[in-house]
N, C-alpha and C positions, 0 to 999 in steps of 0.2 A: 590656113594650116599648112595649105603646101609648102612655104618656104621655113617652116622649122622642122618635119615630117622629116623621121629617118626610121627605113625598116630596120627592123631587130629588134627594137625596143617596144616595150606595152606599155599603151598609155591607159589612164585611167580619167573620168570626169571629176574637177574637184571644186569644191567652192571656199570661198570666203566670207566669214560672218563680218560683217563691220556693224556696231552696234550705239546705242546713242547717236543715231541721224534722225534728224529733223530740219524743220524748214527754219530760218534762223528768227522770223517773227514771233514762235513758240518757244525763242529759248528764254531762259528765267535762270539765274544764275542763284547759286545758294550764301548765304553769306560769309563762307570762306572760296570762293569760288572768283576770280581774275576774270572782267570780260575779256580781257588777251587770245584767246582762243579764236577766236569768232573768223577773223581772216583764216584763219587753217581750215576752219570747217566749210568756210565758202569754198573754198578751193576743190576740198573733197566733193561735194556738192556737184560742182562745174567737171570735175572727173566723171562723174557716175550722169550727169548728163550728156558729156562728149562721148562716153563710150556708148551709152543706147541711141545715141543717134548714129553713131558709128554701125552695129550690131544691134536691129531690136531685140532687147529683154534680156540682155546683156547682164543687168545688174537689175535687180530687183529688190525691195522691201519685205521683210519678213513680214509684215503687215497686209502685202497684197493676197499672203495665203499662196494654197497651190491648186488654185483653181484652172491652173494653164496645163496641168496632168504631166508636167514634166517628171514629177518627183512621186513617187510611192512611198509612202512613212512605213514601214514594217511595226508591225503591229501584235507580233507574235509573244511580246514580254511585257505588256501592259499589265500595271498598278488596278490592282482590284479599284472597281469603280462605287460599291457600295454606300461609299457616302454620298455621292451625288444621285445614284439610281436606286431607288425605292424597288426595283423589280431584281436589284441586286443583292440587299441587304440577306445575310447570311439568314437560315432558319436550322432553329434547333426540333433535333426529332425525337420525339417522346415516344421509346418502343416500350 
């Protein structure tokens, strides 16, 4: 970072989603779907290996979760969960 680092300016942490990665022995093509693709996705692949080898944990997999405590999800505007938690479902009060 030092050699991009200029005071005056605020920086802020930001990421990037890349979505549809996997490993190319999982891929399964639909049938409008061009195996064409395949060399590009290697390449991406071979990027997101070079840079964690470069920097560990560089780039990561929404899949690995955020068990590394990097990230805090804010949690202050969460979807009523009642359909899933029985200890949530709404009750009606009969005064």
């Amino acid at each position: 970072m030092d050699h991009i680092w200029r005071d005056g300016f605020k920086y802020a942490k930001a990421g990037v989603l890349l979505t549809d990665l996997y490993p190319l022995t999982a891929w399964q093509p639909d049938l409008f779907q061009e195996a064409g693709n395949q060399p590009k996705r290697q390449e991406l692949l071979s990027l997101v290996d070079r840079l964690n080898s470069e920097c560990r944990g560089a780039v990561t997999f929404a899949s690995e979760g955020t068990k590394t405590g990097r990230t805090n999800m804010r949690q202050d505007r969460l979807s009523p969960r009642f359909t899933t938690r029985f200890n949530e479902v709404p009750r009606a009060r009969l005064d």
